[in-house]
FITOR-750337 format. One record per residue: residue in three letters; x, y, z of N, C-alpha, C in turn. Coordinates in nm, 3 decimals, decimal comma. Example, Ala and Ser with C-alpha at 12.3 -4.5 7.8 and 13.67 -1.06 7.14 Angstrom:
    aa       nxx       nyy       nzz      caxx      cayy      cazz       cxx       cyy       czz
   ala     1,319    -0,569     0,780     1,230    -0,450     0,780     1,320    -0,330     0,780
   ser     1,285    -0,225     0,708     1,367    -0,106     0,714     1,290     0,003     0,787
END
This chain:
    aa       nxx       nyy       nzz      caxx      cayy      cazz       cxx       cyy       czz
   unk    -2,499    -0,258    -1,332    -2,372    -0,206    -1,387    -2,257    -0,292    -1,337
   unk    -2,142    -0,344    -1,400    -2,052    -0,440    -1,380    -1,919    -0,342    -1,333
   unk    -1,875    -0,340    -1,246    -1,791    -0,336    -1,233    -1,681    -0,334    -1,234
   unk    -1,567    -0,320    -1,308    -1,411    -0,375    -1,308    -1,337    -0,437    -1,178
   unk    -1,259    -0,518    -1,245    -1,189    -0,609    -1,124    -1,041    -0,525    -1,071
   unk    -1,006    -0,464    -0,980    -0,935    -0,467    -0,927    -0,807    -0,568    -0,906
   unk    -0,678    -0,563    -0,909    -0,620    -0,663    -0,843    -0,562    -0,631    -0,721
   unk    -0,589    -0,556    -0,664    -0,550    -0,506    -0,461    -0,662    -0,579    -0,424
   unk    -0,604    -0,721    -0,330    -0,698    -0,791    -0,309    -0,809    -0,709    -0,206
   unk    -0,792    -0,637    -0,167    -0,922    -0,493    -0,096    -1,003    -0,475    -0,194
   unk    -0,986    -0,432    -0,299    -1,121    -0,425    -0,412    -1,130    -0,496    -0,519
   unk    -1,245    -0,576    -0,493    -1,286    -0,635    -0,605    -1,436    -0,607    -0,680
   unk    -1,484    -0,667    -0,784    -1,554    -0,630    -0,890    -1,712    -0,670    -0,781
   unk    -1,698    -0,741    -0,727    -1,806    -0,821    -0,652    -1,880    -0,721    -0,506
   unk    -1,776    -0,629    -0,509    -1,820    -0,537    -0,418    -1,942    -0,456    -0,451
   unk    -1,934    -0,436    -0,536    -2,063    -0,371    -0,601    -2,172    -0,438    -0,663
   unk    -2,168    -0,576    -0,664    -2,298    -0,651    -0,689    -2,393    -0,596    -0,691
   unk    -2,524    -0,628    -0,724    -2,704    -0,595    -0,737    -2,683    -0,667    -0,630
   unk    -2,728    -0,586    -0,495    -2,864    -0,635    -0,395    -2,724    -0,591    -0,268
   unk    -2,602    -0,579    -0,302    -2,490    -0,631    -0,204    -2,504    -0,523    -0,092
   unk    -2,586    -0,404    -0,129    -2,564    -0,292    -0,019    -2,743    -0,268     0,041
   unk    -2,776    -0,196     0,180    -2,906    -0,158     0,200    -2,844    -0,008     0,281
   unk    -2,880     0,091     0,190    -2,867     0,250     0,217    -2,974     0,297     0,129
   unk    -3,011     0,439     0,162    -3,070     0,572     0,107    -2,998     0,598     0,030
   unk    -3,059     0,716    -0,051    -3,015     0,747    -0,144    -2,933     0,852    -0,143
   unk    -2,954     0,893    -0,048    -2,899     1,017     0,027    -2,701     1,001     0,080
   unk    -2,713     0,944     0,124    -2,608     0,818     0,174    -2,519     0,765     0,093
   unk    -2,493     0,811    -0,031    -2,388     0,813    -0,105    -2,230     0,817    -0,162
   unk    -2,177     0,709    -0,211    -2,005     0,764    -0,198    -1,999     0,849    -0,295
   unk    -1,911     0,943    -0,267    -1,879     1,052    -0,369    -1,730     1,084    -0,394
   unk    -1,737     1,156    -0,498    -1,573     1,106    -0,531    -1,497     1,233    -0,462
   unk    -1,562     1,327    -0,439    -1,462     1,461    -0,311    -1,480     1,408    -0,160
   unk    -1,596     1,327    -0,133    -1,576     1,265    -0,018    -1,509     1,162     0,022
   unk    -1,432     1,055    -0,099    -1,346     0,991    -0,079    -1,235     1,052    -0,112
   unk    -1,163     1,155    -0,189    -1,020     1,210    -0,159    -1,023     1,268    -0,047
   unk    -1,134     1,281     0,020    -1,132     1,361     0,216    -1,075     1,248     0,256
   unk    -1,120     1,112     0,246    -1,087     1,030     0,356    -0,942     1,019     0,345
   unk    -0,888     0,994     0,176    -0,732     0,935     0,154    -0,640     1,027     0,202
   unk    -0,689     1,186     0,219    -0,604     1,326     0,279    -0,602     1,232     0,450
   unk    -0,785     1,225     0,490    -0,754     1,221     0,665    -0,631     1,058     0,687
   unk    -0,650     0,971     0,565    -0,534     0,844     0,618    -0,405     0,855     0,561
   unk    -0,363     0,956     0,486    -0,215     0,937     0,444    -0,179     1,060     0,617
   unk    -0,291     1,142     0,669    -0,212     1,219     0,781    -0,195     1,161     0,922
   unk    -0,320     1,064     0,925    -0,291     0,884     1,030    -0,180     0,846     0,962
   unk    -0,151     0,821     0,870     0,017     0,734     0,851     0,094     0,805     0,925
   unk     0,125     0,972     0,843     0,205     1,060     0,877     0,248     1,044     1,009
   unk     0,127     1,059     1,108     0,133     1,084     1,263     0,234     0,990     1,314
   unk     0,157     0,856     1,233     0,223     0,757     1,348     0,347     0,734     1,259
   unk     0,406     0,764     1,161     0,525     0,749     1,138     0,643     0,865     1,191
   unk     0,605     1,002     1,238     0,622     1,094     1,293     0,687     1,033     1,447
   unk     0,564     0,948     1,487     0,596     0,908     1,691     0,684     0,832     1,608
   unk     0,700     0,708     1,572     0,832     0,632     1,578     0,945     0,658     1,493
   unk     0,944     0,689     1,451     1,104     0,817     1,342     1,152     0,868     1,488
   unk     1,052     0,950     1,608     1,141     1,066     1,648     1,184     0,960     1,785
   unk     1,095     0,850     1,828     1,144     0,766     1,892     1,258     0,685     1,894
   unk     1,306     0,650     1,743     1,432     0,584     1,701     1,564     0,689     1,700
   unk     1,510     0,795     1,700     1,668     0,875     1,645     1,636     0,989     1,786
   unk     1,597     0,991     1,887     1,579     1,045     2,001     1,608     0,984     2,080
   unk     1,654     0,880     2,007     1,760     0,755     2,176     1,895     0,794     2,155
   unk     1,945     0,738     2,244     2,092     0,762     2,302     2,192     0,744     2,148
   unk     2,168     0,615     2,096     2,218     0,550     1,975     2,181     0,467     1,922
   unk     2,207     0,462     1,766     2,143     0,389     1,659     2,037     0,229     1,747
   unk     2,145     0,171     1,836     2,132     0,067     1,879     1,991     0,093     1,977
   unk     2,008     0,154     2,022     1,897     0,200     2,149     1,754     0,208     2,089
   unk     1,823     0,268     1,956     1,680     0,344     1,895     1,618     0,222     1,835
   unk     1,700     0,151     1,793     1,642     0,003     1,798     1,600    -0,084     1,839
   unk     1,622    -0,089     1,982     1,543    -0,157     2,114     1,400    -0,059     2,139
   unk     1,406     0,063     2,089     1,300     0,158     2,127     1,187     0,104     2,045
   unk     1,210     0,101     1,940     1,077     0,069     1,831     1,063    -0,054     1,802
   unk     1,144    -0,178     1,825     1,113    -0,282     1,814     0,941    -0,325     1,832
   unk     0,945    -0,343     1,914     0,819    -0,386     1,927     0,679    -0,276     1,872
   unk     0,691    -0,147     1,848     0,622    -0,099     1,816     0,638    -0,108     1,613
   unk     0,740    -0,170     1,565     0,720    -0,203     1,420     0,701    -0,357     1,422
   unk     0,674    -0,423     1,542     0,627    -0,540     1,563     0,459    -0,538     1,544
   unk     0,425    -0,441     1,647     0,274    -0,456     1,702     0,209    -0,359     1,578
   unk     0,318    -0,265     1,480     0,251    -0,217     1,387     0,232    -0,308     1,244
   unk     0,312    -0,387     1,236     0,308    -0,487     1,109     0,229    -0,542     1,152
   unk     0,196    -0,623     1,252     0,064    -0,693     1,292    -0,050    -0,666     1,282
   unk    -0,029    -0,533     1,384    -0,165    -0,459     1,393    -0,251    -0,442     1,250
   unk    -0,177    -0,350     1,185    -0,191    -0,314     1,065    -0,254    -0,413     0,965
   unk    -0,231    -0,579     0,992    -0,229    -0,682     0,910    -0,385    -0,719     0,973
   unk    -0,424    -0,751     1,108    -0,441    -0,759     1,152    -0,669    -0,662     1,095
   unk    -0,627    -0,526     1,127    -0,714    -0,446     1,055    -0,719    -0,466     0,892
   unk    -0,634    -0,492     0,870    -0,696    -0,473     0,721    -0,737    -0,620     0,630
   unk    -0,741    -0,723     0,725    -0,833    -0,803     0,695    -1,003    -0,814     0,795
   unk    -1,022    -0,747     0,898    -1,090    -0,713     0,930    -1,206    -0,573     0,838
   unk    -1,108    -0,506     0,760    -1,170    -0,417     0,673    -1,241    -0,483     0,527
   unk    -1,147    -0,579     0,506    -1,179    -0,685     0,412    -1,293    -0,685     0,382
   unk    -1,299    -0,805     0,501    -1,455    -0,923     0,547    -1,562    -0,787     0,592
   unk    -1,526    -0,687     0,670    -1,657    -0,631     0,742    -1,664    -0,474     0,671
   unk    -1,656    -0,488     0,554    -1,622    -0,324     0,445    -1,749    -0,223     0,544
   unk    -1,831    -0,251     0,563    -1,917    -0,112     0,670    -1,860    -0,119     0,757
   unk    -1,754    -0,167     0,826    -1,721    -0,120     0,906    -1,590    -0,040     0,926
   unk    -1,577     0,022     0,793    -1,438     0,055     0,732    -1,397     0,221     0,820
   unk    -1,536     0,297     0,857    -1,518     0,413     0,901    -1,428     0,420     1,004
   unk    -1,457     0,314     1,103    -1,414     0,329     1,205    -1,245     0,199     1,195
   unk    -1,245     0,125     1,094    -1,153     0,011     1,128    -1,001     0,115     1,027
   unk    -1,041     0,148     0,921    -0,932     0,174     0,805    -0,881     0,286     0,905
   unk    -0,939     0,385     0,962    -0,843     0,484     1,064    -0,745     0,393     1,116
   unk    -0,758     0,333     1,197    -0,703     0,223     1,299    -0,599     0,177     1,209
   unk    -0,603     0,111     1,065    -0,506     0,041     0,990    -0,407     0,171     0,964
   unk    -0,455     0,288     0,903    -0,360     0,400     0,867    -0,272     0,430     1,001
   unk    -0,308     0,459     1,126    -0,219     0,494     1,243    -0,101     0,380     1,251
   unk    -0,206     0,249     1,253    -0,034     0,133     1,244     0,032     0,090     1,184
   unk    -0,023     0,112     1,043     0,111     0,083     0,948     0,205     0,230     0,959
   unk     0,151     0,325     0,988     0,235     0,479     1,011     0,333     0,476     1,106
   unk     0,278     0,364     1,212     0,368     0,320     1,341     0,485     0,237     1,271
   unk     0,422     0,183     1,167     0,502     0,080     1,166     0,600     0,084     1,007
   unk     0,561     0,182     0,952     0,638     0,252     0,813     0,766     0,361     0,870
   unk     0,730     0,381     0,989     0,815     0,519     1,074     0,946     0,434     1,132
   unk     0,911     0,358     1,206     0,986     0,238     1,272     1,113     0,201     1,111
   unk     1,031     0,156     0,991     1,147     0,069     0,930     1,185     0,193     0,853
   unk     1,149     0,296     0,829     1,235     0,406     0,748     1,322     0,451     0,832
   unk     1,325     0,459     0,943     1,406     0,480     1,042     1,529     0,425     1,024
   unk     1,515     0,246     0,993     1,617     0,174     0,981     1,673     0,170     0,841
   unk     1,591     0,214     0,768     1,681     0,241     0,629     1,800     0,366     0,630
   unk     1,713     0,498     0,669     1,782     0,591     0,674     1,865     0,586     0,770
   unk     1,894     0,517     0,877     2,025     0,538     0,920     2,147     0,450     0,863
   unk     2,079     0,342     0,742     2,184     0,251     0,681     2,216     0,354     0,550
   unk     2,147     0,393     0,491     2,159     0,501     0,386     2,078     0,661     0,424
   unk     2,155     0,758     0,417     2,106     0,887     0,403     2,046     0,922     0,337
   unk     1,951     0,992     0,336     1,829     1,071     0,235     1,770     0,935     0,169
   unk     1,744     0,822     0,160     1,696     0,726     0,089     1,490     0,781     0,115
   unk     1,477     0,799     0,248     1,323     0,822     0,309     1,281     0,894     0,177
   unk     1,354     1,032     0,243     1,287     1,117     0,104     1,280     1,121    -0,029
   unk     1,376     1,007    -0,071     1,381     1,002    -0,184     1,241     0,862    -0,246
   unk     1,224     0,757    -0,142     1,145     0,693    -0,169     0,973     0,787    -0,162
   unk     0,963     0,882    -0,070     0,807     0,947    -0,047     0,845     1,001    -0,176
   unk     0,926     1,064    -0,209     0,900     1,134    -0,324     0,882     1,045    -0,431
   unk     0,959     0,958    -0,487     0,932     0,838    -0,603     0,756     0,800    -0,567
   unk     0,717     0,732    -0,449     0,593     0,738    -0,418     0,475     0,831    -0,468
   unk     0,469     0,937    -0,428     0,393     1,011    -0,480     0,426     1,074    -0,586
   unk     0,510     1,070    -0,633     0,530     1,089    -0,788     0,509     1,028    -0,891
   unk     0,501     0,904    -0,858     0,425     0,783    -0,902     0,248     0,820    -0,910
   unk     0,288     0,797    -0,781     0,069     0,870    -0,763     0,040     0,903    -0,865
   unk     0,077     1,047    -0,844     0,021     1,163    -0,935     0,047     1,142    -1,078
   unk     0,131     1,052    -1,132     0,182     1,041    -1,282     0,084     0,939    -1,317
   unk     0,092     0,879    -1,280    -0,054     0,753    -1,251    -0,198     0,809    -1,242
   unk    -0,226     0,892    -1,181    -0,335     0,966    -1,135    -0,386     1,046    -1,304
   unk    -0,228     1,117    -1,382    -0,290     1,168    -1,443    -0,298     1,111    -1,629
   unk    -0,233     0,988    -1,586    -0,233     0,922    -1,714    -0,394     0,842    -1,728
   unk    -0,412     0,803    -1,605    -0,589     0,744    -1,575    -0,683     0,875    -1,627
   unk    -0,683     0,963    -1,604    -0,759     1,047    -1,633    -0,748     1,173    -1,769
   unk    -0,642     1,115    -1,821    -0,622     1,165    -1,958    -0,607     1,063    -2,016
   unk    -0,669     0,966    -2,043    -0,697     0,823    -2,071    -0,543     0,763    -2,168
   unk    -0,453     0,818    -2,083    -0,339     0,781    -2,190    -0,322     0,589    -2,143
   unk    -0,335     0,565    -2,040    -0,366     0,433    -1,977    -0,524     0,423    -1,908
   unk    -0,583     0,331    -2,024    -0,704     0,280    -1,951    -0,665     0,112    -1,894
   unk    -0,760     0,134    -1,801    -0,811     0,001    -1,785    -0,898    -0,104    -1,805
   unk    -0,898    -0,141    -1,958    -0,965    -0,230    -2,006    -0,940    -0,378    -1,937
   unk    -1,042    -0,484    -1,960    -1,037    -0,619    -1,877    -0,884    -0,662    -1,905
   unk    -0,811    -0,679    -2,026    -0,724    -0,710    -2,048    -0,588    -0,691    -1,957
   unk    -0,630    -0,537    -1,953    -0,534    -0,465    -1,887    -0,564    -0,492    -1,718
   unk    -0,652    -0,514    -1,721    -0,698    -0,545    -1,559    -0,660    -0,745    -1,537
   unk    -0,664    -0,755    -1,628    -0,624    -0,926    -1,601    -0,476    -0,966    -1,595
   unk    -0,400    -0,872    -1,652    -0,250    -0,893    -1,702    -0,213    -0,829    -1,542
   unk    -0,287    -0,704    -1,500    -0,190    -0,646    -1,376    -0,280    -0,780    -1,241
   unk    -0,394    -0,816    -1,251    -0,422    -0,910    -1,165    -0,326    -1,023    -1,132
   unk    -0,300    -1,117    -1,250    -0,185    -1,196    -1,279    -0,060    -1,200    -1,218
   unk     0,043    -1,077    -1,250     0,126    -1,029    -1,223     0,121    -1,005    -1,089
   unk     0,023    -0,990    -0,998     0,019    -0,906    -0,860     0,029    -1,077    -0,758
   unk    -0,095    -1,133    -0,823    -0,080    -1,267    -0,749     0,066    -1,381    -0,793
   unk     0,096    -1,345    -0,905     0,224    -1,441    -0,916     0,346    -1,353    -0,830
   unk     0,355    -1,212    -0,781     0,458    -1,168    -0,709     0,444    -1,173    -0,536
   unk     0,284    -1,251    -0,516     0,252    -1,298    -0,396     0,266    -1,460    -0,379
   unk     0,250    -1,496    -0,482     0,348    -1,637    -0,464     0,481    -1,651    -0,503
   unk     0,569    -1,543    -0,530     0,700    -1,533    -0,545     0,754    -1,511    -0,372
   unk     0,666    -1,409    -0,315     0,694    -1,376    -0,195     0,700    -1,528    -0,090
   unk     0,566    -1,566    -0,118     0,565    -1,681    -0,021     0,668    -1,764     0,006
   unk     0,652    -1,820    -0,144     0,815    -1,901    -0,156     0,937    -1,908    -0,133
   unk     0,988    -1,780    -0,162     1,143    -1,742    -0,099     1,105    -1,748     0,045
   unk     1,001    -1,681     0,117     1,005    -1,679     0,254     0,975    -1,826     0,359
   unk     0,885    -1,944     0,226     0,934    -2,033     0,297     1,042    -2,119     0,289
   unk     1,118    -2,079     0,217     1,214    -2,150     0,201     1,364    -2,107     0,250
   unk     1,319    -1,967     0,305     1,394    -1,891     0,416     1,445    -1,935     0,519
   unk     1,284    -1,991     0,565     1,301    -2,031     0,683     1,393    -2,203     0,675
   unk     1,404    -2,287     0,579     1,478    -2,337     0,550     1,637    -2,348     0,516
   unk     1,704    -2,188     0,534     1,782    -2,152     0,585     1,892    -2,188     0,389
   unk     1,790    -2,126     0,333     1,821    -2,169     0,216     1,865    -2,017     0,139
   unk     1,968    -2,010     0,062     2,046    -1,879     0,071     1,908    -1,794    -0,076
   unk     1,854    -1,663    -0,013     1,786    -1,627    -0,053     1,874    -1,473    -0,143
   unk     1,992    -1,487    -0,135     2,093    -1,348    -0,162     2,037    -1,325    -0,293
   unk     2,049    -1,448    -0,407     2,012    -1,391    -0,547     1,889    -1,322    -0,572
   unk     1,794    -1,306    -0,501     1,642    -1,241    -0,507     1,642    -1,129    -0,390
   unk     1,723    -1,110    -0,306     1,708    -1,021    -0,212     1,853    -0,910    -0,198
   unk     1,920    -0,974    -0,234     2,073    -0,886    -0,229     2,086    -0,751    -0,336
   unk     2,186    -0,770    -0,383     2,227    -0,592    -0,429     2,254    -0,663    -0,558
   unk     2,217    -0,765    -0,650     2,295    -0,793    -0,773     2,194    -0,778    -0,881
   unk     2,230    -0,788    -0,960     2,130    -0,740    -1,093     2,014    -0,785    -1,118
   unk     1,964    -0,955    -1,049     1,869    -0,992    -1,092     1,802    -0,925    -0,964
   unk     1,852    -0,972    -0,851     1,729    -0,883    -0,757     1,697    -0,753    -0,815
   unk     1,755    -0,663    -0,819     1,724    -0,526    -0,914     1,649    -0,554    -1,000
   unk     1,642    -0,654    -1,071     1,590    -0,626    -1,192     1,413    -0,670    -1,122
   unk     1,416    -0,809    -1,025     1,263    -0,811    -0,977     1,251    -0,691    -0,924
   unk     1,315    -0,604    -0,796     1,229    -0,513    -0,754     1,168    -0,404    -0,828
   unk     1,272    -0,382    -0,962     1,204    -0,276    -1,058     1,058    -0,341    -1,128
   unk     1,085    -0,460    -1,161     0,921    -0,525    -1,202     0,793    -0,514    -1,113
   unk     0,834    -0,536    -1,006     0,734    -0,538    -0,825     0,692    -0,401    -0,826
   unk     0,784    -0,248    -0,875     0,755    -0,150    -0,839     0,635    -0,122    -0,966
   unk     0,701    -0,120    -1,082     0,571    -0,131    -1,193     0,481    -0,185    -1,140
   unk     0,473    -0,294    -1,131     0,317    -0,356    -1,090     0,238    -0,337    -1,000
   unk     0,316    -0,262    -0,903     0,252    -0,203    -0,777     0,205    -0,061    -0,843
   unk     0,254     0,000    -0,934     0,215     0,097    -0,965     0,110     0,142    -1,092
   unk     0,100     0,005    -1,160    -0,014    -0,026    -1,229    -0,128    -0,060    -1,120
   unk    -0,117    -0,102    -1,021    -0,254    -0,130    -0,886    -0,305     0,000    -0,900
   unk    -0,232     0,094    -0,874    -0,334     0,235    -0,880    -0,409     0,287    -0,967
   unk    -0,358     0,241    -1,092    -0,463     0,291    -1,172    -0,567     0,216    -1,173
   unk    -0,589     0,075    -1,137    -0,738    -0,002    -1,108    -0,822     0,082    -1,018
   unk    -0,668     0,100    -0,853    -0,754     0,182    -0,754    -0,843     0,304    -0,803
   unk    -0,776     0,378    -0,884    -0,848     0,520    -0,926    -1,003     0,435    -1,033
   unk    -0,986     0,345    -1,106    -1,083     0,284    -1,191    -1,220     0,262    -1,094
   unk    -1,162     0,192    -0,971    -1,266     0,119    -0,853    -1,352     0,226    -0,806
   unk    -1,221     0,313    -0,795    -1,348     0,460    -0,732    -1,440     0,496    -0,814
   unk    -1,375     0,541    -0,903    -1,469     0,596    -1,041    -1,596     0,516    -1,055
   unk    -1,561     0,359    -1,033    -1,684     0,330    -1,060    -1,775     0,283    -0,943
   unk    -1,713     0,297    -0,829    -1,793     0,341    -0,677    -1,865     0,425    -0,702
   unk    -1,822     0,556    -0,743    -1,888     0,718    -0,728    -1,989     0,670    -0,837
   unk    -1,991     0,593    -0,977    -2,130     0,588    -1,049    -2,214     0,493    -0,980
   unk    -2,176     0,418    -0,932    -2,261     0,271    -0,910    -2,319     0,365    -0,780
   unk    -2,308     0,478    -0,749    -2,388     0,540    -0,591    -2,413     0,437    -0,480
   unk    -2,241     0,388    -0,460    -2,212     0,318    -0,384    -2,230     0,379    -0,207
   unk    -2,274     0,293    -0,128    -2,274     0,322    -0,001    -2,175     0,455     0,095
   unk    -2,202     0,529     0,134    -2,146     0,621     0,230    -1,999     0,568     0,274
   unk    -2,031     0,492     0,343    -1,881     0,405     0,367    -1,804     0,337     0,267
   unk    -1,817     0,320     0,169    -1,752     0,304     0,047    -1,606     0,393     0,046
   unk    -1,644     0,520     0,072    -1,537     0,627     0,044    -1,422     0,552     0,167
   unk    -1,457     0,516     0,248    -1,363     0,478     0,370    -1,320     0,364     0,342
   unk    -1,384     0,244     0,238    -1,302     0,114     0,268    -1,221     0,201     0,074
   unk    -1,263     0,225     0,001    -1,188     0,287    -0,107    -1,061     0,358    -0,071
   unk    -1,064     0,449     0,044    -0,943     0,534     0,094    -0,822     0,429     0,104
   unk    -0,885     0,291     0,208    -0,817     0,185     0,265    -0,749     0,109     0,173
   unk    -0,824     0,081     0,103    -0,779    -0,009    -0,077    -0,667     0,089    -0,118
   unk    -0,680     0,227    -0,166    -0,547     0,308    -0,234    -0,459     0,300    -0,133
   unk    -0,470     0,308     0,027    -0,409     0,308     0,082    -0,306     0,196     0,132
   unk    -0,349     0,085     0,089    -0,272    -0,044     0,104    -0,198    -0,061    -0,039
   unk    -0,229     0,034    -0,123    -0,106    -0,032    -0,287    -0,050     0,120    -0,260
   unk    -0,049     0,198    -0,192     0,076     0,305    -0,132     0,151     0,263    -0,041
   unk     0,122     0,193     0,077     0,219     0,116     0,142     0,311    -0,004     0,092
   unk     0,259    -0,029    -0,001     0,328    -0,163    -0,052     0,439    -0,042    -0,167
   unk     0,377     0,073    -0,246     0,489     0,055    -0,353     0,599     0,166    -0,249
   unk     0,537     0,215    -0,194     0,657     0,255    -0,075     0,753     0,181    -0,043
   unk     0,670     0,038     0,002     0,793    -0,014     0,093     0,930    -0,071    -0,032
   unk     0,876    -0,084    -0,147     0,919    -0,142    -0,289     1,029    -0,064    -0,311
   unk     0,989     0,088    -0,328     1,067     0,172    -0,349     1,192     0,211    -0,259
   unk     1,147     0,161    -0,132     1,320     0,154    -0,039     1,385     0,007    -0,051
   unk     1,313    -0,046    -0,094     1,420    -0,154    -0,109     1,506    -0,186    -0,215
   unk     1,410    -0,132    -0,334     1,479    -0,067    -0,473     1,596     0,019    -0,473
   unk     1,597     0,109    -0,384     1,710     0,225    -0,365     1,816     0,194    -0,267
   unk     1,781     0,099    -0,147     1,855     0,029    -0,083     1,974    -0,041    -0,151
   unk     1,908    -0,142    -0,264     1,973    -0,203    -0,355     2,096    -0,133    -0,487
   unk     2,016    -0,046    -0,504     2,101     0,031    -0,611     2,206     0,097    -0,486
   unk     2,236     0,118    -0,350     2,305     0,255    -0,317     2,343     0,158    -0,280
   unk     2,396     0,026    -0,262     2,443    -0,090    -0,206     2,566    -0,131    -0,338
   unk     2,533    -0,083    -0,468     2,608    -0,156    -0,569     2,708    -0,003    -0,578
   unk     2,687     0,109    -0,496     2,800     0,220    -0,497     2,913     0,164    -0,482
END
């Protein structure tokens, strides 16, 4: 059975190869045992975005609270980066590694909402909510087949995902070249207009993600499947998160 391609470089079509897994039959991913795992890692985010939120705004002042979490939205962007190419390359070992990735990007999602919301008010909640509102609108257009994912449709959002990862690269190396990056990152219409494209396309990733599972749970993919699958939805939720505050950043910037 073939697979569909994913474009969250975490799942791809090749994961499910003939011969690629050795389990029982017994030993199965299932599709209520992988929404267990994505409940137990969006509440690892939660946690650790919980310790550094109350760490930043439980200091003396703004400034403090900024010396407080530094390094812990240091060691969580890392960390986080860090595990989830380790989840990549070693997918059985996802039970125990994708926990580990959900606690530090939570460390490390807590840390920079921190720093949004004290530059703009209510922006947090307004991005979790755009977030999972997204989800679920996504969630239920996949399954009332109002958006499938045919190859086409899976090649156009592949495309799009890797040309906004070599959009990234570029401005950032040329950053460091001290080369004025304002028109793609500032508050003016064209940046607006990429981050609203970045957020679509991040939000077309999910409906592959929901596709990948679906066809995990037929292909009676490995036990641990459900855990590196949790990890995969869970890395195109952190990304259209982070999309979505920078989107709203931008618009409450042109007030």
């Amino acid at each position: 059975m073939e697979i569909g391609r994913s474009s969250n470089p975490t799942l791809n079509q090749k994961i499910f190869d003939s011969g690629a897994f050795s389990f029982t039959g017994t030993e199965v991913m299932t599709l209520q045992g992988t929404v267990n795992k994505i409940f137990i890692m969006l509440l690892l985010v939660l946690l650790g975005a919980i310790y550094t939120w109350n760490l930043f705004f439980n200091a003396a002042s703004p400034a403090a609270g900024a010396m407080a979490v530094q390094g812990w939205i240091m060691g969580g962007a890392i960390g986080g980066f860090v595990f989830a190419m380790i989840t990549s390359f070693k997918k059985s070992w996802a039970p125990y590694t994708a926990p580990v990735y959900a606690l530090l990007e939570g460390v490390f999602l807590g840390a920079l909402s921190a720093f949004f919301e004290t530059m703009f008010q209510g922006i947090v909640i307004q991005a979790v909510a755009l977030t999972f509102g997204t989800l679920f609108a996504l969630l239920f257009c996949y399954k009332s087949g109002i958006i499938k994912p045919t190859q086409k449709f899976k090649l156009i959002v592949f495309a799009a995902t890797g040309g906004i990862c070599l959009f990234y690269l570029i401005t950032f190396i040329l950053s460091l070249f001290h080369m004025n990056m304002a028109m793609f990152y500032g508050s003016g219409t064209l940046s607006i207009a990429i981050s609203l494209v970045v957020v679509v396309i991040a939000a077309l990733n999910l409906v592959l993600d929901f596709d990948f599972i679906e066809q995990g749970v037929n292909a009676n993919a490995p036990k641990y499947m459900e855990w590196y699958s949790a990890f995969g939805l869970m890395v195109t939720l952190v990304w259209l998160y982070i999309e979505f505050l920078q989107l709203l950043a931008k618009l409450a910037n042109r007030r």
